[in-house]
N, CA and C of each residue as an Amber inpcrd file, in Angstrom:
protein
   264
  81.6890000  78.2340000 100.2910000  82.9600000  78.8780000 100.5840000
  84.0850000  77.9890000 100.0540000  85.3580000  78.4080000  99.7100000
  86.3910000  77.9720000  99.1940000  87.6600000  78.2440000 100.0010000
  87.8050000  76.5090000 101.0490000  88.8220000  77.2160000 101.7290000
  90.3040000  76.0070000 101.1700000  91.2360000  76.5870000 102.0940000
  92.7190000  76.1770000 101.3770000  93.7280000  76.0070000 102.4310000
  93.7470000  75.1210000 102.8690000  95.0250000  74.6190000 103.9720000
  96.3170000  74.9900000 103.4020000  97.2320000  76.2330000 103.8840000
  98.5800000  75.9840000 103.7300000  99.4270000  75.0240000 104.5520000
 100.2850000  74.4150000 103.8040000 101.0490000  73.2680000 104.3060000
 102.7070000  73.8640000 104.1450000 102.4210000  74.3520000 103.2700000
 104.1780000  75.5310000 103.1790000 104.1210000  76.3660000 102.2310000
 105.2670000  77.1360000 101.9940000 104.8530000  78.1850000 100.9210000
 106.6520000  78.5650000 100.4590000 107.1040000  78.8710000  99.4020000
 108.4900000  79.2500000  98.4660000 108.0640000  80.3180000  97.7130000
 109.5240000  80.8380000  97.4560000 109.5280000  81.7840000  96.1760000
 109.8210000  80.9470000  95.3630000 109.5310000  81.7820000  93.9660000
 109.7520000  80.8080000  92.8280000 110.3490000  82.2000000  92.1530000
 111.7770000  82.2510000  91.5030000 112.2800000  83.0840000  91.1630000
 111.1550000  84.1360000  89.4720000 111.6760000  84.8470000  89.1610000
 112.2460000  85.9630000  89.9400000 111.0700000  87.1440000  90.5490000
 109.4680000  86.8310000  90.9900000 108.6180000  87.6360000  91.3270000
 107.6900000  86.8580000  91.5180000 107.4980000  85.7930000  91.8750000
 106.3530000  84.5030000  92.1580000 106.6540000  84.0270000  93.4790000
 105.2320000  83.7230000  94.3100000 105.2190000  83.2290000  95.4870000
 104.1640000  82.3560000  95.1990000 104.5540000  80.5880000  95.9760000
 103.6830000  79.6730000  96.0790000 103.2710000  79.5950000  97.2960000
 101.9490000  79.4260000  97.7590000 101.2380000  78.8580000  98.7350000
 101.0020000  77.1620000  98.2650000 101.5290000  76.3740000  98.9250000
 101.5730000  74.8580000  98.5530000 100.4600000  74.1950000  99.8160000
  99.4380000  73.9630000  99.3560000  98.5100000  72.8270000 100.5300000
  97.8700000  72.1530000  99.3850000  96.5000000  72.0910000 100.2800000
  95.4000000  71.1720000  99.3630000  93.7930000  72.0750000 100.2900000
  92.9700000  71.4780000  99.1660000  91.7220000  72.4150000  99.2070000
  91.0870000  71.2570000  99.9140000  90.6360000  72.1890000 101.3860000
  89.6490000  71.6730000 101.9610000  87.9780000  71.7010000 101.4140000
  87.8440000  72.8930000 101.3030000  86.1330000  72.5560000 100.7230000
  86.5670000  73.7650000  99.0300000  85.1810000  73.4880000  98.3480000
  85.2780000  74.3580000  97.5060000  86.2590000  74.2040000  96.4020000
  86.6430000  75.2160000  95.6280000  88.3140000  75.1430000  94.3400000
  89.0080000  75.7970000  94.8600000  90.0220000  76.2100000  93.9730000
  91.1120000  77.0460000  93.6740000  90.9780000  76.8840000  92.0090000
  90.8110000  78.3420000  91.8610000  91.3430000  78.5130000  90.2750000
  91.6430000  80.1320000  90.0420000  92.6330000  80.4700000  89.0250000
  93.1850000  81.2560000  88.9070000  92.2510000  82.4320000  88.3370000
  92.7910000  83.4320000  89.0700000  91.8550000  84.7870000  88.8150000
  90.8550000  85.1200000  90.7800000  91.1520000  84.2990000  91.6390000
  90.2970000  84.1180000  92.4560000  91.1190000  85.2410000  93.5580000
  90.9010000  85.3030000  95.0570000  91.1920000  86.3270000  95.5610000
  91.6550000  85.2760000  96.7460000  93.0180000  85.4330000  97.1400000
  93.6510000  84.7240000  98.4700000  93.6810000  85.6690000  99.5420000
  92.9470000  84.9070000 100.0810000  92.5230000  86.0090000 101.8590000
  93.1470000  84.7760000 103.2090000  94.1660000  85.6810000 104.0630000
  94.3390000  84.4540000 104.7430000  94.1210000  85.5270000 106.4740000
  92.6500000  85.2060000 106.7690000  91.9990000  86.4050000 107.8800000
  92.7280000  85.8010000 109.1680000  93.2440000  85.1950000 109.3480000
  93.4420000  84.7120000 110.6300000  95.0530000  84.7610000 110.5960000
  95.9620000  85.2600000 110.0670000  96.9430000  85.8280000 110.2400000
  96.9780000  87.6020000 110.7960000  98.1590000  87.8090000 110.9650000
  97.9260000  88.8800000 111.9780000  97.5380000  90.2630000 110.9670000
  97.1780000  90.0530000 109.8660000  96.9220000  90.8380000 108.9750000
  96.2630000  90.3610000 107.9340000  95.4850000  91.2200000 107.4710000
  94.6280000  90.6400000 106.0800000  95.5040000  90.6160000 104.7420000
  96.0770000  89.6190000 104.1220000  96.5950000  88.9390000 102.7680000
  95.6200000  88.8040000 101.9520000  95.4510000  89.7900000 101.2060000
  94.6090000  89.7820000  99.6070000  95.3560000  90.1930000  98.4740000
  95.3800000  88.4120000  97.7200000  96.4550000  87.8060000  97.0870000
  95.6010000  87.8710000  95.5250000  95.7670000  88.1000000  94.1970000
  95.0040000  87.4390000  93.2060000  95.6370000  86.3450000  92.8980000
  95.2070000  85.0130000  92.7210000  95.8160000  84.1270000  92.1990000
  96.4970000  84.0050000  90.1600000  97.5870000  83.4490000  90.9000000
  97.9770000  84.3020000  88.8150000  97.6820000  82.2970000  87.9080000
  98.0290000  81.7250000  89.1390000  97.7920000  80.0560000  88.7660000
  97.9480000  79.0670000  89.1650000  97.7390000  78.1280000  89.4860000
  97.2940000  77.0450000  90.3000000  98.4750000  76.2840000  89.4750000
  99.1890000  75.2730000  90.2020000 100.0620000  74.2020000  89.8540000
  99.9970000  72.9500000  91.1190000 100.0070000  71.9500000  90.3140000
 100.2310000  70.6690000  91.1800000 101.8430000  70.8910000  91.3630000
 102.1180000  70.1330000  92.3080000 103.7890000  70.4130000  92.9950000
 103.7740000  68.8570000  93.5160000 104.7780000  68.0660000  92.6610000
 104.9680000  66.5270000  93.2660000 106.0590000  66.5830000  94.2530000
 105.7650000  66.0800000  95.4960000 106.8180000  65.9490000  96.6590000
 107.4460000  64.5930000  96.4790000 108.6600000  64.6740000  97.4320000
 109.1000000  63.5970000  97.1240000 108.6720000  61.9550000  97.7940000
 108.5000000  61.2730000  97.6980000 107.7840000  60.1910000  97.5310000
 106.4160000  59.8480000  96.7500000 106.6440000  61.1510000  95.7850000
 104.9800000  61.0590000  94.9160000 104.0800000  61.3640000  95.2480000
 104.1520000  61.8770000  96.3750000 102.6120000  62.8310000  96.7940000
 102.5290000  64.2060000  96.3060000 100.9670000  64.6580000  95.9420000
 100.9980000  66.0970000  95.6040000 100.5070000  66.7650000  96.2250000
 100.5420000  67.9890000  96.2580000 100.0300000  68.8070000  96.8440000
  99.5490000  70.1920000  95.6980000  98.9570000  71.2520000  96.0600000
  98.2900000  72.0780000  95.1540000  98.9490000  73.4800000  95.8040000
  99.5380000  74.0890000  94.3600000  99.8610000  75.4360000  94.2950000
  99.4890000  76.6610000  94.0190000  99.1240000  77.4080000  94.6680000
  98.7280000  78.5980000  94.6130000  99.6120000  79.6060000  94.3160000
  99.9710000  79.9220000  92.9980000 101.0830000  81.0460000  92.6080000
 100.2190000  82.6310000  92.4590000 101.0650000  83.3780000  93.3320000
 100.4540000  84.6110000  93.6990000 101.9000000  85.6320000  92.9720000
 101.7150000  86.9620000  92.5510000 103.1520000  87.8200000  92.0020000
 103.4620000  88.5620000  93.6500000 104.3660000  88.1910000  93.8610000
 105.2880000  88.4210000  95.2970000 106.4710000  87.9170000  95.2240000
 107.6670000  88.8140000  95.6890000 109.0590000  88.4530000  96.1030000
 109.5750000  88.9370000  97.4120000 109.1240000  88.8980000  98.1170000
 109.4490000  89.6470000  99.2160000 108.8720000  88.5740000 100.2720000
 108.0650000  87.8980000 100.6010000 107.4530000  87.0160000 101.5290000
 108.5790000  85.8490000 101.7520000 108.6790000  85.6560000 102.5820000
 109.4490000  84.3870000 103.2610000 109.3010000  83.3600000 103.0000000
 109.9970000  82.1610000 102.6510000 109.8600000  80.2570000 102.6510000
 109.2430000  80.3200000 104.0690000 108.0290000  79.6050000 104.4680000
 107.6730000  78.9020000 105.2530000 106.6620000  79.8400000 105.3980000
 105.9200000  81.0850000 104.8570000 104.9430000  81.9310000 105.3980000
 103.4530000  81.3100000 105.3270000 102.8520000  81.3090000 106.3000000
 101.3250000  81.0320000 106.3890000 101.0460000  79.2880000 106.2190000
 102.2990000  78.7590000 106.0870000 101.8790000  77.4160000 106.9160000
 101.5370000  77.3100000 108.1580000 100.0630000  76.3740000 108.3230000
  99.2670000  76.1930000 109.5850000  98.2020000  76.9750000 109.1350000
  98.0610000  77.8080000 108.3590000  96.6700000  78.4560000 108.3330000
  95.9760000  78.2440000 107.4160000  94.5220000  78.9220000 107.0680000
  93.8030000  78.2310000 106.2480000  93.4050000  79.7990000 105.1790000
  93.3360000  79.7680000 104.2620000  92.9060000  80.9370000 103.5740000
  91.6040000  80.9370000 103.0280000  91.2060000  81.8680000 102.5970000
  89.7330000  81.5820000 101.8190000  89.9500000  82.3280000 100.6180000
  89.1430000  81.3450000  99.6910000  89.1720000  82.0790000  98.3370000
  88.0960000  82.5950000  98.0390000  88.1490000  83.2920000  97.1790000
  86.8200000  84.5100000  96.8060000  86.9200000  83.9970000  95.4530000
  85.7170000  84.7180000  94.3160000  85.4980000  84.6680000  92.7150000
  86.5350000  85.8560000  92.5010000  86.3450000  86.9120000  93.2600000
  86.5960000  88.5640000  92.7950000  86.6510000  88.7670000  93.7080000
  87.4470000  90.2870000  93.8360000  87.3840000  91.4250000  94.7850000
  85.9470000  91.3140000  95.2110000  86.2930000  91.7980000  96.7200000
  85.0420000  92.1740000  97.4940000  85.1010000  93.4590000  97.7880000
C-alpha cells in the first residue's frame, strides 16, 4: 500500500491544488489515484505531479499537485491518504 501524510495543502494559481506531506510507506508518482477515506467524504484525486517544496529553514517536504481550485489552504492536513496505480 502507498500511504501519504498530509502536513498542509495550497492553491497554486490558476487551477492546481497541492497536498504537501511526506510518504509514509510505499511512492507517490504521477498518474496515481489520491484517496483520502477518512475524511468525511471520499477524495479521488489523479495526481498530475509530484514536486519537492523547500520550507523555510531547508527542510522538504513532498507535493502532490492534483487540477482543483476550489479547495481551501489548510484542507486535509492531519490525515493520511492512500495512493492507488489506477482507478479502482
Amino acid at each position: 500500500m502507498n500511504r501519504f501524510a498530509i502536513e498542509d495543502s495550497f492553491a497554486v494559481e490558476p487551477d492546481r491544488f497541492v497536498f504537501a506531506g511526506r510518504v509514509l510507506e510505499g511512492r507517490a508518482a504521477r498518474g496515481m489515484v489520491f484517496e483520502v477515506p477518512e475524511a468525511g467524504h471520499r477524495w479521488r484525486l489523479s495526481v498530475q505531479a509530484v514536486e519537492f517544496i523547500r520550507k523555510a529553514g531547508g527542510s522538504e517536504l513532498i507535493g502532490l499537485v492534483v487540477q482543483d481550485d476550489h479547495y481551501l489552504p489548510g484542507l486535509g492536513a492531519g490525515c493520511t491518504a492512500e495512493l492507488h496505480e489506477h482507478a479502482t
